[in-house]
C-alpha positions in Angstrom: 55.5 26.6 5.5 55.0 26.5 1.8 56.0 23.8 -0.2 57.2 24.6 -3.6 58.6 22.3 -6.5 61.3 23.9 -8.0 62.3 23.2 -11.8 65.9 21.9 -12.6 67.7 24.6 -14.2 65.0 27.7 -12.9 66.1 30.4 -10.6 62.8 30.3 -9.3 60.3 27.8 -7.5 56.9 27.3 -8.9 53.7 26.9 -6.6 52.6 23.3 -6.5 49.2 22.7 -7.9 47.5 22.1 -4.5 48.4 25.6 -3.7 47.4 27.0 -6.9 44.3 25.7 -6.2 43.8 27.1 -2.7 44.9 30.2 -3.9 42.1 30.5 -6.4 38.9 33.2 -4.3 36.7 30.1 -5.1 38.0 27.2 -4.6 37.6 26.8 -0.6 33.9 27.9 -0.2 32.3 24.5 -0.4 29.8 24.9 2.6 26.5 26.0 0.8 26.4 23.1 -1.7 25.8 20.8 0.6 22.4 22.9 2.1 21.5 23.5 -2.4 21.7 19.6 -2.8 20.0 19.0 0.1 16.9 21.4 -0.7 16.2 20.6 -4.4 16.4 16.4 -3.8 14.7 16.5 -0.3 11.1 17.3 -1.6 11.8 14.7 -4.5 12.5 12.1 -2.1 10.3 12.8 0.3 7.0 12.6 -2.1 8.7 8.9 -3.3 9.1 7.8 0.1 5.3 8.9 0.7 4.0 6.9 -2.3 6.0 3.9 -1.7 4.3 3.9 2.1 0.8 5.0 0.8 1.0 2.0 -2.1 2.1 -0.4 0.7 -0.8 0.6 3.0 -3.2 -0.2 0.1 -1.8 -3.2 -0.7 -1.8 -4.5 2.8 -5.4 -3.8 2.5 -5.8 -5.6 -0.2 -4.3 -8.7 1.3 -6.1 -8.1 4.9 -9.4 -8.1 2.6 -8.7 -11.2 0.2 -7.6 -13.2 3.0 -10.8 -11.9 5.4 -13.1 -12.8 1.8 -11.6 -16.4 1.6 -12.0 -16.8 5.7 -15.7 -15.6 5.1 -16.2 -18.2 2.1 -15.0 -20.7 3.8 -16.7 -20.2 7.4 -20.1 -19.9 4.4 -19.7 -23.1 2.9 -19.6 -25.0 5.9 -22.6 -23.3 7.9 -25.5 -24.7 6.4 -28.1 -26.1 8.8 -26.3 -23.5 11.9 -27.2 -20.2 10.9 -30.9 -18.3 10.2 -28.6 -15.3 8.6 -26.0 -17.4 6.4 -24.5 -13.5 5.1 -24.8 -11.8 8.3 -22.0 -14.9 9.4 -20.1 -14.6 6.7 -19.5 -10.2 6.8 -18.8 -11.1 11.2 -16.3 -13.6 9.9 -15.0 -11.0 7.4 -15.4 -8.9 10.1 -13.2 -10.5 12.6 -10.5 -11.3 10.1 -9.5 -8.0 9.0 -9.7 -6.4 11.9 -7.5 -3.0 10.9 -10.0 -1.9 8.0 -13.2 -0.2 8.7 -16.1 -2.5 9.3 -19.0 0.7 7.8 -16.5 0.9 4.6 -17.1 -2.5 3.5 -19.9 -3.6 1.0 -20.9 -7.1 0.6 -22.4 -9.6 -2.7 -23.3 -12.5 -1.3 -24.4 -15.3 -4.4 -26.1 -18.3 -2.8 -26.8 -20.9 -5.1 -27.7 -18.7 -7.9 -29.8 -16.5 -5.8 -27.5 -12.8 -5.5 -27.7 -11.0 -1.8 -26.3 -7.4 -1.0 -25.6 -6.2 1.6 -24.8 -8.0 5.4 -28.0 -9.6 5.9 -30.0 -12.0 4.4 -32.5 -14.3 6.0 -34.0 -15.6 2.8 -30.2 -17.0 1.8 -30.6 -20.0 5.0 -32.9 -22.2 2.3 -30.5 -21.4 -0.6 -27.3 -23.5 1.0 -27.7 -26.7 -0.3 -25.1 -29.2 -0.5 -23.1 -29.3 -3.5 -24.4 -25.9 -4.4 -22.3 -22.6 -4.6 -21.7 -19.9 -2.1 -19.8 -17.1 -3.2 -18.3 -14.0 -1.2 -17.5 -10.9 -2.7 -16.3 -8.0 -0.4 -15.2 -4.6 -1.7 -13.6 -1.9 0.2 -12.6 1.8 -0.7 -8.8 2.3 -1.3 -7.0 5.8 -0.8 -4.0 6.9 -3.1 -3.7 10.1 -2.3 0.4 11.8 -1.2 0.4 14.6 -0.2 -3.4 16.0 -1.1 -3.1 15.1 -4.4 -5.2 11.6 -5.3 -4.0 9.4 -8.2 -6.8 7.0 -8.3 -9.9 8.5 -7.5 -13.1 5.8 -6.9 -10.3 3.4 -6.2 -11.7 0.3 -4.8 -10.2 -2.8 -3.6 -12.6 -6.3 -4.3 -11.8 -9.7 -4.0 -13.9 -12.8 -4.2 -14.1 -16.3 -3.3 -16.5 -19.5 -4.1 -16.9 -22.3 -2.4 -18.9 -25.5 -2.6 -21.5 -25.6 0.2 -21.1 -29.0 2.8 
């Protein structure tokens, strides 16, 4: 049934709009655009949502490794007199507290009471904790920013440090 408006005074009856419209070869054919949206602002949402997960992988890091650093300090400053390897306790306490992030990636600066340590080990360190002196604990660890092959911060490396006043 076609619906037509017809004009007071006119023999004949106009075409409403919606049928003029209809009518027109190009006016129905609709379906592609939905497939031509969907292919030029899928790869640009696709590479967002992959850095926004890749930046919140590498800041959890970051917050697994301060919180391991000050667990490490802390564990440090009170272990004088218990331990013949004061650093070796502090990395397995770093160790133990982060326990997602790779133990061989981690590298460790160790300053006992003015006297610097690298590394997970140092025997000599047991006569440096003296009360009242300082222990600090530095811990770095590598960080990946890479989406999708391509890396934005090459050499990227995630420290955090902590000092605390030996018992």
């Amino acid at each position: 049934m076609k619906s037509t408006v017809a004009e007071p005074g006119a023999d004949t009856e106009i075409p409403s709009l919606g049928e003029r419209v209809r009518e027109h070869p190009r006016a129905g054919n609709k379906r592609g655009q939905s497939a031509v949206e969907l292919a030029l602002c899928l790869p640009v949402l696709l590479v967002i949502m992959t850095g926004i997960f890749t930046f919140g992988v590498a800041l959890n890091n970051y917050l697994m490794l301060t919180n391991a650093v000050s667990v490490g300090g802390r564990l440090l400053a009170v272990s004088r007199g218990q331990t013949a390897d004061p650093c070796a306790t502090a990395a397995a306490s770093v160790y133990a507290a982060a326990p997602l992030l790779h133990q061989a990636s981690f590298s460790f600066t160790i300053l006992l009471n003015g006297n610097s340590y690298s590394g997970a080990t140092c025997t000599a360190g047991a006569a440096s904790l003296v009360p009242g002196a300082t222990a600090q604990v530095t811990a770095t660890y590598p960080c990946n920013l890479a989406v999708y092959g391509a890396t934005y911060a090459p050499g990227c490396s995630l420290s955090a440090t902590i000092a605390e006043v030996v018992q």
